[in-house]
C-alpha positions in Angstrom: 213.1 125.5 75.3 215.6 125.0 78.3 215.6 128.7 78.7 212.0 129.0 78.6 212.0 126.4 81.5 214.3 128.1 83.6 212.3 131.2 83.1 208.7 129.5 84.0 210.7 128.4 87.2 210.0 131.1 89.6 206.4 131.7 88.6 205.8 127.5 88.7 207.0 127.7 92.3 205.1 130.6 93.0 201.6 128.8 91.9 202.4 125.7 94.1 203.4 127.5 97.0 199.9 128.9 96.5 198.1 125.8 96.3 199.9 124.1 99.4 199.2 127.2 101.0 195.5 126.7 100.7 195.1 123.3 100.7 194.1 121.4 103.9 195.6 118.2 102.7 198.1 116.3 105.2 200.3 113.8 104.7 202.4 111.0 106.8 205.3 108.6 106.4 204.3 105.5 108.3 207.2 104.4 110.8 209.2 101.3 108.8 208.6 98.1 111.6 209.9 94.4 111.4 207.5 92.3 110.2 206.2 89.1 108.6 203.5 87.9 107.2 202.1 85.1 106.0 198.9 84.3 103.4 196.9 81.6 101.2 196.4 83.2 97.5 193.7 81.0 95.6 193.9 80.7 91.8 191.3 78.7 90.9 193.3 77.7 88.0 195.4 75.7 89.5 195.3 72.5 91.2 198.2 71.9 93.8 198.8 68.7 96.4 197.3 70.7 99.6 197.2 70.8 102.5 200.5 69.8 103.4 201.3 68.1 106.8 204.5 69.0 108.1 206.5 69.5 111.2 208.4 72.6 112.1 211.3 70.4 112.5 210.5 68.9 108.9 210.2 72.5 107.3 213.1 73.8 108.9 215.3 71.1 107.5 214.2 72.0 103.5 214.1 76.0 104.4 217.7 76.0 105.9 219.8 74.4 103.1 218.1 76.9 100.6 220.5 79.6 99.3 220.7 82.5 97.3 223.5 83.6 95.0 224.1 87.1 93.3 225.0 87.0 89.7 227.6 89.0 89.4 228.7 91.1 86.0 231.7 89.5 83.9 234.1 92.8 85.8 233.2 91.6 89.2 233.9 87.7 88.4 237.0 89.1 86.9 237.7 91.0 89.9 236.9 88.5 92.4 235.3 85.5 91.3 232.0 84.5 91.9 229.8 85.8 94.7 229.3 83.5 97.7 225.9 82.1 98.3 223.8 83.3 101.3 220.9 81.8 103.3 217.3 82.6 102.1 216.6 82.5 105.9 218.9 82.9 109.3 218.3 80.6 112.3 216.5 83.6 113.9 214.4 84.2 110.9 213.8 80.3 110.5 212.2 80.1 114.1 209.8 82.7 113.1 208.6 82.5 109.8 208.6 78.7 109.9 205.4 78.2 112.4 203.5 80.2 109.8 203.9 78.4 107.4 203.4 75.5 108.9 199.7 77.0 109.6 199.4 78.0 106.1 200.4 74.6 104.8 198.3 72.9 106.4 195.3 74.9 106.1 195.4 75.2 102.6 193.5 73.7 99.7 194.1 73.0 96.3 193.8 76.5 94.7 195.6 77.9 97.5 199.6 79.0 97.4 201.7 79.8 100.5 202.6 83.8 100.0 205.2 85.3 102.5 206.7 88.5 103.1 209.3 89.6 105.3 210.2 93.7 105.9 213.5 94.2 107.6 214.0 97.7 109.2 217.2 99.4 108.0 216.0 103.0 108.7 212.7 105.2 109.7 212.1 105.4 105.6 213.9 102.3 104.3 213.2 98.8 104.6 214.5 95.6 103.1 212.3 92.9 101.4 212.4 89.7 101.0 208.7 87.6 99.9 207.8 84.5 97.9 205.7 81.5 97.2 205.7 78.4 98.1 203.5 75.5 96.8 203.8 71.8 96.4 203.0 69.2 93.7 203.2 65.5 94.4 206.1 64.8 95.9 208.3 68.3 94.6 208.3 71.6 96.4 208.5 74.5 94.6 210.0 77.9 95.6 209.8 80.9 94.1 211.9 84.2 95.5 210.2 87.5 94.3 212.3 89.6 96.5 215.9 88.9 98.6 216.5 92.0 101.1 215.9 94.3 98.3 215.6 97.9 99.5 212.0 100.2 99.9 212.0 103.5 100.0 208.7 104.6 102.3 207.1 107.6 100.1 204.8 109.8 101.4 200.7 108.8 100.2 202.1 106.1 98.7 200.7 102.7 99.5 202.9 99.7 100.6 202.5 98.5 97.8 205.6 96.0 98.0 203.0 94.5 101.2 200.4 94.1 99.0 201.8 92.6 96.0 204.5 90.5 97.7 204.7 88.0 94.4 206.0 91.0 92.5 209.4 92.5 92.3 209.8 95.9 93.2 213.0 96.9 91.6 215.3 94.5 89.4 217.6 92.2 91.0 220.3 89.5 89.5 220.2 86.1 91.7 219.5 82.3 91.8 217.8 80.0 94.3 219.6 76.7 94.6 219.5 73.6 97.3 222.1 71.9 98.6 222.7 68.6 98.4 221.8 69.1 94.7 220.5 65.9 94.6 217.4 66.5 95.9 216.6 69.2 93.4 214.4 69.0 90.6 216.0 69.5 87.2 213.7 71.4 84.7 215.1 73.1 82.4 213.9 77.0 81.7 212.1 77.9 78.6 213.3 80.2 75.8 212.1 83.2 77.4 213.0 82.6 80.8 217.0 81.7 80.2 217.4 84.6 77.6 215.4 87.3 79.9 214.8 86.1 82.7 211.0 86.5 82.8 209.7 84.9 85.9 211.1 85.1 89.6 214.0 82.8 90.2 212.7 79.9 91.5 213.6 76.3 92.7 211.7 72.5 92.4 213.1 70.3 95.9 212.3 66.6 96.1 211.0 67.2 99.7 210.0 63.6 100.8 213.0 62.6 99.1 215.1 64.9 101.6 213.6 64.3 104.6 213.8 60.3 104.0 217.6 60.6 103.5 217.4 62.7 106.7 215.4 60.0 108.8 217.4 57.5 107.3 220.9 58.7 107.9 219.5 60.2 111.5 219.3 56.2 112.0 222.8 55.3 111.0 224.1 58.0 113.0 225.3 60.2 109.9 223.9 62.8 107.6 223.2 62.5 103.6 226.0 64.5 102.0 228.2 64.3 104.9 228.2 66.9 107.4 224.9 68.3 106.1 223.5 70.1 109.3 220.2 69.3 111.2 218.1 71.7 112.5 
């Protein structure tokens, strides 16, 4: 059958050469752009603690001390150790993404979730995405991380559809979401499922009030919890 391929091959190109030839149909690849976005996704199933009331200062504290950390294979921990953690969010990053979401927070209601998406311009046809959600219950925030700068190729007629699905991968990736201090982080463990495949975008559960109490309460004694734990 291979040879009967090849031999189709000239005639095969021949046809669609004749059918783009006649066809009036015209296609574009939409320039890649920075950009961010933010949005309330209601699922009437659910029932979270909003709105949420919170400062930019407030939200900037919890976003900055989360971090993401590429599992690495067993050859690259042999080779050299674990990968170092990174920010979910720069300083830059923070200052625009975090009014937002302040907005969003605040505006929504019980069934809603806070959705982001950030595309980061590496070429005309390639951009790097990073989206979750974000949602709180009682006192814990929770963060899930769909995406961390994970590379879109921009196909012509194809739909963004990494923009319009932000809660949804859109090619596999290997990482963790953790909080430092630790203390403040929720501890529940992962079912079955999860820790043996991995079903389910990494997430994170923050005591938030927690946090920002130690933060008020050490800005008072003229120290930080944890030590030298930055604020913003």
């Amino acid at each position: 059958m291979r040879n009967g391929w090849y031999g189709l091959a000239p005639l095969a190109g021949a046809f669609l050469l004749g059918l783009v030839a006649c066809s009036s149909y015209v296609t574009t690849v939409q320039p890649v752009e920075d950009e961010i976005l933010v949005k309330l996704v209601a699922d009437p199933v659910m029932a979270y603690d909003h709105p949420v009331r919170l400062t930019g200062q407030d939200l900037t504290a919890i976003l900055q001390h989360i971090q993401v950390e590429y599992k690495a294979g067993w050859l690259q921990n042999f080779l050299t150790g674990p990968l170092k953690a990174v920010p979910l969010f720069d300083p830059e990053l923070l200052a625009r993404i975090v009014p937002p979401l302040v907005r969003a927070f605040e505006e929504a209601n019980e069934h809603d979730r806070v959705v982001f998406y950030i595309a980061d311009r590496r070429t005309n046809i390639r951009r790097e995405v990073t989206s979750g959600t974000l949602f709180v219950t009682g006192q814990l925030m929770h963060i899930s991380l769909s995406n961390f700068r994970n590379g879109v190729d921009v196909i012509p007629g194809v739909p963004a559809y990494d923009r319009d699905s932000p809660e949804i991968a859109v090619a596999p990736q290997r990482f963790s979401v953790t909080f430092e201090p630790a203390e403040f982080v929720f501890n529940r463990k992962p079912g079955f499922v999860q820790e043996v495949f991995g079903a389910g975008p990494p997430s994170l559960l923050v005591d938030y009030r927690l946090f920002l109490n130690s933060l008020s309460r050490h800005a008072d004694l003229g120290s930080s919890p944890a030590g030298d734990m930055p604020r913003p």
